[in-house]
Phi, psi and omega in degrees: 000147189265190158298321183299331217278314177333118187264157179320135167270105169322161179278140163269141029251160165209149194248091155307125190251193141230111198298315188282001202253313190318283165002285192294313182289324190298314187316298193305318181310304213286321199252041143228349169278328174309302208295309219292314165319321180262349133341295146317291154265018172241010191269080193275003180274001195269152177274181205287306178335292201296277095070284186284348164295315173309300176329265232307331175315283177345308180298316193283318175300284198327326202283352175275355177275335190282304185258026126279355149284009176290326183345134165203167198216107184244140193212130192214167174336327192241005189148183171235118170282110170249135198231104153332184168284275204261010184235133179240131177220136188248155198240131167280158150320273198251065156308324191272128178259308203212149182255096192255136171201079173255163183326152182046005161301154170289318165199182189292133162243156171282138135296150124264169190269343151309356172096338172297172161220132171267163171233157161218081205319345171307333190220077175243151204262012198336276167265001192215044166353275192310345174268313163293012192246335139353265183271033147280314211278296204271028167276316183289338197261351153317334219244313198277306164311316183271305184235222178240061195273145184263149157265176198168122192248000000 
């Protein structure tokens, strides 16, 4: 590979996302808390009881779309913090050996120098291919520059 062929090492600190999927779940959380809450209360046979059951469904549901939009892959001066649905872990460079997004993964895993892999659900290719596959290269070329990441696509 040439140098050009090489991607840019982005300025730290920087946050990965998967911008659309975010989009889509928050959006969709909000016009199904908006619908259901007004459901509720134009509902006129419901009692007060029922009424707050509605809420509170509503509420529940909304908060598995928020956090299934949490994922983020954040990478600064000292290391990558990756934070998951219910987990968070912070990472020295070099911890990190390789940056993987090969064809039909769900999203990016870390080698680790523990011998383990993460996943990191921050850099996922769902709805937003071109980006995640972006923001593999420039994790990767982060990883490489900083620590002791090898490449491998």
């Amino acid at each position: 590979m040439s140098a050009a062929d090489l991607p840019a090492v982005p300025a730290l600190p920087v946050t990965f996302r998967p911008q659309r999927t975010r989009a889509v779940l928050l959006g969709v959380g909000a016009a199904m808390f908006a619908t259901i809450t007004a459901v509720a209360l134009l509902l006129e046979r419901l009692s007060t009881g029922e009424r707050i059951s509605f809420v509170f469904t509503a509420a529940l549901l909304t908060s598995v779309l928020v956090l299934l939009a949490r994922p983020k892959v954040v990478a600064d001066e000292n290391g990558v913090t990756v934070v998951n649905l219910t987990n968070r872990r912070r990472l020295a460079w070099a911890e990190i050996l390789r940056v993987n997004l090969r064809p039909g993964d769900p999203w990016v895993f870390l080698d680790l120098s523990d011998g383990t892999s993460l996943p990191a659900l921050g850099i996922q290719p769902g709805i937003g291919r071109a980006q995640a596959i972006g923001d593999a290269r420039a994790l990767r070329a982060l990883a490489e520059s900083r620590g002791s990441g090898t490449h491998d696509r």
